[in-house]
N, C-alpha and C positions, 0 to 999 in steps of 0.2 A: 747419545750426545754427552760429552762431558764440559763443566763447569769448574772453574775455580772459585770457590767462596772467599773470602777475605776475611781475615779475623781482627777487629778494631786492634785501637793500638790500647795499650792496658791502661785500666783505670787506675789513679794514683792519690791516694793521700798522703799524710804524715806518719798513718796509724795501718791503713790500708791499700794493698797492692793487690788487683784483680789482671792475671793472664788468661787469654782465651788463645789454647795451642789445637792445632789441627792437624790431625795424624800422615796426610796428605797435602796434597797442594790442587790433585785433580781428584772431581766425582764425577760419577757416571750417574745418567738420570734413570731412577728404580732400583738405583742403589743406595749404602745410608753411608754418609758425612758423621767420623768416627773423629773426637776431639774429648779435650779436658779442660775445665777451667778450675784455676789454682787461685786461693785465696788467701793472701798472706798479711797475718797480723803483728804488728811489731810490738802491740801492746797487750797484755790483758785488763786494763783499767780504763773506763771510762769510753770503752767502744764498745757501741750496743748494733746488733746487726738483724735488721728484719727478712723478707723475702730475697732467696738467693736463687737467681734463675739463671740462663742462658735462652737466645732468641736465633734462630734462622730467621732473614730477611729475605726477598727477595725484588729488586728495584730495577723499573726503566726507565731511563731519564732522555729526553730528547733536549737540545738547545742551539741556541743562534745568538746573535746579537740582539735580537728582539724577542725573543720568547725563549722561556724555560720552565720544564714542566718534570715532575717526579711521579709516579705510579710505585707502590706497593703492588705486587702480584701471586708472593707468597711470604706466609707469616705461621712457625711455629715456636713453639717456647717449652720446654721443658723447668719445671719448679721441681729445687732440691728441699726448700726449707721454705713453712710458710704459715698463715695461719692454723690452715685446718692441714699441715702435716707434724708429726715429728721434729724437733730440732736434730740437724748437721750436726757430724763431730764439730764444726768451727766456734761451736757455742756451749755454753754451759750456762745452767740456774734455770729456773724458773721467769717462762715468758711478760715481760710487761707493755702491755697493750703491743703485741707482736712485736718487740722489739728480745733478744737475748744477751747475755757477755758474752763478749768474744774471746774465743783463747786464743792465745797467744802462741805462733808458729803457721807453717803450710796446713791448706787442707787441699784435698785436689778432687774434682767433681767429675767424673767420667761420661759422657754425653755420646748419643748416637742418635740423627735426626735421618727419618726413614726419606729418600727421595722421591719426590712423587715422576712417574714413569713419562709423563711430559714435560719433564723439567727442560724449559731450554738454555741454551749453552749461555753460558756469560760472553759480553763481546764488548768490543769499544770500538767507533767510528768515525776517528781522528776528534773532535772536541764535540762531536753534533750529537750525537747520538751514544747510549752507552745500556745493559744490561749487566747487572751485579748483585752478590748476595755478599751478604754481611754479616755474621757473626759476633753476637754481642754477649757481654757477659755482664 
């Protein structure tokens, strides 16, 4: 079966730009959803950056005029940087209360989320019903 994931739209500051790009557009279920998320700082001063992860969702949402309902059915997450690991090139100095500086420029996170071999297809059913996975960074 294959699925299309979606990857949000990027998170945005003044200081910080978060891209989640996905190497594809289609996955196959028992196979792995191969992407990067790029992390770009416009500043080195005064941006501190704690845990840097990326999340595979997976959502079924039924709805009407009178009911609407969301289900979670798969949920994995991969951590690049965190407390109990090593600091990211995105950061420099010494941790304060899990927080680090951030440098200044791209940094790009390479991710690969294994498929679980029942994954079912994403789908949409004119406004009623829908299946989708989500990609978060």
């Amino acid at each position: 079966m294959a699925f299309n994931p979606i990857p949000t739209t990027p998170g945005k500051s003044s200081k910080l730009k978060v891209n989640v790009l996905l190497d594809s557009t289609i996955y196959v279920a028992g196979g792995n959803l191969h992407g990067r998320m790029e992390l770009v700082s416009s500043s080195n001063k005064s941006l501190r950056l704690g845990e840097i992860a990326v999340e595979l969702n997976g959502f079924e949402e039924v709805s009407d005029k009178d009911y609407a309902r969301s289900q979670a059915f798969l949920a994995a997450r991969i951590v690049f940087q965190g407390d109990r690991m090593p600091p990211s090139n995105a950061v420099r100095g010494p941790a304060d209360n899990g927080y680090w500086q951030a440098n200044k420029g791209k940094t790009t996170f390479p991710f690969a989320f294994r498929l679980p071999v029942d994954a079912p297809s994403s789908y949409s059913f004119q406004s009623l019903a829908s299946l989708r996975y989500v990609v978060t960074g």
